[in-house]
C-alpha positions in Angstrom: 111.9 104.6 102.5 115.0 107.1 103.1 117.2 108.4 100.0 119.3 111.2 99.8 117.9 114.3 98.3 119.7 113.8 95.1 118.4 109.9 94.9 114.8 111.4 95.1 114.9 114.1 92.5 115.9 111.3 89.8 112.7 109.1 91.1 109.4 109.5 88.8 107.1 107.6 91.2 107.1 105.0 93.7 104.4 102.5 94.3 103.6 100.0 97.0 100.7 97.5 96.6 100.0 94.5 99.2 98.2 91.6 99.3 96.9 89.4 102.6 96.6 85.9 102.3 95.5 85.6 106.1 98.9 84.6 107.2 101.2 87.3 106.4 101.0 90.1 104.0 102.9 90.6 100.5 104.3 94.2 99.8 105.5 94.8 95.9 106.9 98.1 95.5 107.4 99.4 92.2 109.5 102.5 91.4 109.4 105.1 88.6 113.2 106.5 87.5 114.4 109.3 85.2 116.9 106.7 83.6 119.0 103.5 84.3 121.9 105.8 85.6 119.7 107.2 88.2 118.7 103.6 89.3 122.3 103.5 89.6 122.9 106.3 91.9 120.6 104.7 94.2 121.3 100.7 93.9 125.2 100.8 93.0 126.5 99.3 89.7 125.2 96.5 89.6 121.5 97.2 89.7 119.7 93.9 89.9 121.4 93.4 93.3 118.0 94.3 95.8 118.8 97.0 98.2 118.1 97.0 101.5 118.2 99.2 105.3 119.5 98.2 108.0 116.2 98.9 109.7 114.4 96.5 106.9 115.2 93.6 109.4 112.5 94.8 111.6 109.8 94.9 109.2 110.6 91.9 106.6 110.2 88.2 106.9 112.2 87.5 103.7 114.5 89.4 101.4 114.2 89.1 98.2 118.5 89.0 96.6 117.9 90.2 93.0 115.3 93.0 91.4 114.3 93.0 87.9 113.4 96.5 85.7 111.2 96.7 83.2 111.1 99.4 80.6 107.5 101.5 80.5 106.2 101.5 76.8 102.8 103.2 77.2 100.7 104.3 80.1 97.2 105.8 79.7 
């Protein structure tokens, strides 16, 4: 994943889990932000809108139109 230098210093982690079902293979990528105005420096205003590459096309089979963010409460 490409972001500008000043996208990633505002990123607290990123994570990318899949799952194979034997047909294709299911990527969920969670990531880690500073705050909700560093999400959107990175997404645009309106941060619920999924963003997307150009070079995503080669790689995805579907794209999801919407994200959703969760707040992190605890973590051990």
């Amino acid at each position: 994943m490409r972001a500008p230098s000043q996208i990633i210093n505002r990123w607290r982690a990123i994570s990318v889990f899949t799952f194979s079902n034997g047909v294709r293979v299911i990527f969920i990528t969670l990531t880690f932000w500073k705050d909700r105005d560093s999400i959107k420096a990175f997404a645009g205003e309106d941060v619920e809108v999924a963003k997307y590459y150009p070079e995503d096309k080669d790689f995805l089979l579907e794209f999801e139109p919407k994200v959703v963010h969760y707040e992190v409460v605890g973590q051990s």
